[in-house]
C-alpha positions as CSV (number, residue, x, y, z in Angstrom):
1,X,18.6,20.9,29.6
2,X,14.8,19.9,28.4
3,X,14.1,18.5,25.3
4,X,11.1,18.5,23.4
5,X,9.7,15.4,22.2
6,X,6.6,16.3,19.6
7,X,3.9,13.6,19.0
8,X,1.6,13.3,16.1
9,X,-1.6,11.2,16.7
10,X,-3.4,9.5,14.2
11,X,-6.7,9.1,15.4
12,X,-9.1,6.6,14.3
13,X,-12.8,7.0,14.0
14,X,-13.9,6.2,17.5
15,X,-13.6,10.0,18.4
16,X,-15.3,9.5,21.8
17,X,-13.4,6.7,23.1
18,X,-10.1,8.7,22.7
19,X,-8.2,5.7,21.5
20,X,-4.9,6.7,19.1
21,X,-4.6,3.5,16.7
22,X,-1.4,4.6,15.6
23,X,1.9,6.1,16.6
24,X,5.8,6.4,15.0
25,X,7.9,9.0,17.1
26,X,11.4,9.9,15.0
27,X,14.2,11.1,16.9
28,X,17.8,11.1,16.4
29,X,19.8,9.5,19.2
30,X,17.0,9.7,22.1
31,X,14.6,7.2,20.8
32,X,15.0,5.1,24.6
33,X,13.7,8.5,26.5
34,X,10.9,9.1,23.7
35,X,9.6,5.9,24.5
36,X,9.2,6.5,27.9
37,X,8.2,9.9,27.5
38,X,5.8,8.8,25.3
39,X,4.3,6.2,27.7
40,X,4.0,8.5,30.6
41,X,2.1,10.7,28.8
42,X,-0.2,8.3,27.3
43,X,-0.6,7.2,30.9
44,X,-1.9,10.4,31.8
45,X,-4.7,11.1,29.1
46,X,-5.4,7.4,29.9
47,X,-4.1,5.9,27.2
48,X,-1.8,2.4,27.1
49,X,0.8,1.2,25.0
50,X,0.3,-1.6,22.8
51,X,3.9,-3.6,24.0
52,X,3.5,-6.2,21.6
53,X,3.2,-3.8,19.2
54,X,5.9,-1.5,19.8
55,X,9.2,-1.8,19.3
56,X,12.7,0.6,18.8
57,X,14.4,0.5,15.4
58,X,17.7,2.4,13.6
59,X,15.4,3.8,10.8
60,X,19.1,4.3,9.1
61,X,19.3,1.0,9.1
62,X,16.2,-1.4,9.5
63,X,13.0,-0.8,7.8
64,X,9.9,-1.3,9.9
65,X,5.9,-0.9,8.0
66,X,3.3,1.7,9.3
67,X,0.1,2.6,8.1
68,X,0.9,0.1,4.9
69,X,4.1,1.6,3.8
70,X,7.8,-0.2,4.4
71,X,9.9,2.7,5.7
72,X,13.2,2.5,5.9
73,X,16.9,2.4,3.7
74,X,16.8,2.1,0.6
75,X,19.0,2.7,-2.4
76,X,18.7,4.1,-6.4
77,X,18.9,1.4,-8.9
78,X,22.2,0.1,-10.2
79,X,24.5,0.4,-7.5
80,X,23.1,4.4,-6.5
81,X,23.3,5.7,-3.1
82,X,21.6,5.0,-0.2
83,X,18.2,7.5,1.1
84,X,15.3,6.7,3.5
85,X,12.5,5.7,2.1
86,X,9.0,4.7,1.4
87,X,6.9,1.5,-0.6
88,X,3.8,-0.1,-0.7
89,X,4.5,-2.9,2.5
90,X,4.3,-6.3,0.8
91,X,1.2,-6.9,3.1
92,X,0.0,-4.6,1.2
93,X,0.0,-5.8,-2.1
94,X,-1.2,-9.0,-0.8
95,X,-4.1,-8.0,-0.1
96,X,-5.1,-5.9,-3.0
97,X,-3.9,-9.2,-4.9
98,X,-6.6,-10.8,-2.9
99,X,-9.3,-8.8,-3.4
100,X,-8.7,-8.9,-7.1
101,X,-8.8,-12.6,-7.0
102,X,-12.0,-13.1,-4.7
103,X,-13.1,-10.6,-7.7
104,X,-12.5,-12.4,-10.5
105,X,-13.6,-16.0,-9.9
106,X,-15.2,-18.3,-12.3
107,X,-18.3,-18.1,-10.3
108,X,-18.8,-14.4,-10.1
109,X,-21.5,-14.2,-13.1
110,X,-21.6,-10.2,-13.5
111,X,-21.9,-8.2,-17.1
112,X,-17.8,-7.5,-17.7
113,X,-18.8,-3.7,-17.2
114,X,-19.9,-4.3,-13.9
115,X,-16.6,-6.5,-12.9
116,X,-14.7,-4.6,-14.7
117,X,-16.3,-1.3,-13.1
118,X,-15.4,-3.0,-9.9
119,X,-12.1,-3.6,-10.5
120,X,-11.3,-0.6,-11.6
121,X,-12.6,1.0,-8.2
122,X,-10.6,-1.4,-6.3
123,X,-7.2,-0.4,-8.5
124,X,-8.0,3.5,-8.1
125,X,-8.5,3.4,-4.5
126,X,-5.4,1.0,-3.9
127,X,-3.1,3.5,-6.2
128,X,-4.7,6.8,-4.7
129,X,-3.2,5.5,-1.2
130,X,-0.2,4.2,-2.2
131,X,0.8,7.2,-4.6
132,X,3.9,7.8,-2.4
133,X,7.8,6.6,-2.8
134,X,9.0,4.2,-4.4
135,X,5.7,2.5,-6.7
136,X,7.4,0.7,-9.6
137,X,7.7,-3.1,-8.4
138,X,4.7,-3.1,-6.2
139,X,2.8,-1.2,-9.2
140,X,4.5,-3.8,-11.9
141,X,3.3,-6.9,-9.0
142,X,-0.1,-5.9,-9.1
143,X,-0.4,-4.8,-12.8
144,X,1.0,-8.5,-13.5
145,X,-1.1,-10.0,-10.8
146,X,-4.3,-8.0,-12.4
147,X,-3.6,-9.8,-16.0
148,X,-3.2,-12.6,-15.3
149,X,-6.7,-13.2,-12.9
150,X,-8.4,-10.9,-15.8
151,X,-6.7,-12.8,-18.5
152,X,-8.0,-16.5,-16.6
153,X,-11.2,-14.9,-15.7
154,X,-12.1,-14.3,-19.5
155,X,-10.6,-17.2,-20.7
156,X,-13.1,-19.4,-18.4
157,X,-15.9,-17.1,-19.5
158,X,-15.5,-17.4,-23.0
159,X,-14.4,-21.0,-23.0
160,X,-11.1,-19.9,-24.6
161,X,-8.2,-22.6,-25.6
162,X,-5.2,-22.6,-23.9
163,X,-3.9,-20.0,-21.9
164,X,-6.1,-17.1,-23.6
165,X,-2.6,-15.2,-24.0
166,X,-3.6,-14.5,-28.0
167,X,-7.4,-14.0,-27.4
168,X,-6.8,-11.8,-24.3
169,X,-3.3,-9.8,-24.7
170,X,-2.1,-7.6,-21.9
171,X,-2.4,-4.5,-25.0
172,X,-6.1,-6.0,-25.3
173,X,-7.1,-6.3,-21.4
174,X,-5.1,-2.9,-20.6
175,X,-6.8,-1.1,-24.0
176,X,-10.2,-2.0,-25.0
177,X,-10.9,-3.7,-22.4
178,X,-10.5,-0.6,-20.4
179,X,-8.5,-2.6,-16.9
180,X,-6.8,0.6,-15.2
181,X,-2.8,0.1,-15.7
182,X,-1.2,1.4,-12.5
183,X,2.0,1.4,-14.3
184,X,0.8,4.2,-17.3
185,X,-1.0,6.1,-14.8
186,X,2.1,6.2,-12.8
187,X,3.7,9.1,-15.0
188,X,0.5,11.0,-14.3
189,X,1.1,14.0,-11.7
190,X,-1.2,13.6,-8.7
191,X,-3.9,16.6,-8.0
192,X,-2.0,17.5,-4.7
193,X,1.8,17.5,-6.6
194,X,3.9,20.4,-6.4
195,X,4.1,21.8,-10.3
């Protein structure tokens, strides 16, 4: 009896060098055989194996991050069953927390529109990617993280007393301020969603 293994390549830009960057292979009870099927075949176009980098898990049961997702178990709110799913990795929202803050620093002397501009750009690109699974903490994390650098960020710039929490409200950054709110567009439907 054969079995089929099927392999989905993600290719990255370096077309001519015929290098796959990454690679998950899902099976149900063969995963040891995928593996070496896998490798032989990479073998064969001339490809190797990252071993460092690759390793077997129980998706059922251990979550493992590709690609800048967490996949793996996970279960509803308040005591709900458990699925398999997906969320922003928390590598992930690390670094779009860092990009905001190299953003809005004291020393970065741009018009508000222009930071702001920025900002948003950095928020729509971040939320177009990770627009899939389960988006509400990471969302809230970043939304919180956002506020509070924009919040600091103004209060410097305008020599504001105090934490700037009265001058600069989270209704006042988020509204006339014009900062994107992940969470609020969260409820939007994406271009590509099933209606």
């Amino acid at each position: 009896m054969t079995r089929e293994c099927h392999v989905r390549f993600c290719e990255s830009a370096e077309v001519r060098s015929l290098r796959a960057t990454h690679l998950v292979i899902l099976s149900r009870g063969h995963a040891e055989e995928a593996l070496t099927w896998t490798k032989v075949v990479m073998t064969k176009l001339g490809l190797t194996i990252n071993e460092a980098k690759t390793s077997l898990k129980d998706a059922r049961r251990e979550c493992f991050d590709f690609l800048g997702y967490t996949l793996g178990p996970r279960h509803l709110p308040n005591g709900g069953r458990w699925y398999l799913g997906a969320s922003p990795s928390k590598k992930s929202v690390q670094r779009v927390k860092m990009k905001i803050g190299e953003l809005l620093v004291p020393s970065n002397k741009g018009a508000w529109e222009e930071v702001r501009g920025r900002l948003n750009h950095i928020l729509r690109g971040w939320s177009a990617y990770f627009s899939y699974g389960a988006l509400a903490s990471a969302y809230e994390a970043v939304d919180q993280h956002v506020y509070d650098r924009a919040r600091n960020f103004l209060r410097q710039r305008h020599k504001a007393q105090g934490r700037g929490v009265g001058q600069f409200s989270r209704e006042h950054v988020y509204g006339a301020l014009a900062v994107r709110c992940l969470r609020r567009e969260r409820g939007r439907s994406s271009p590509w969603a099933l209606r």
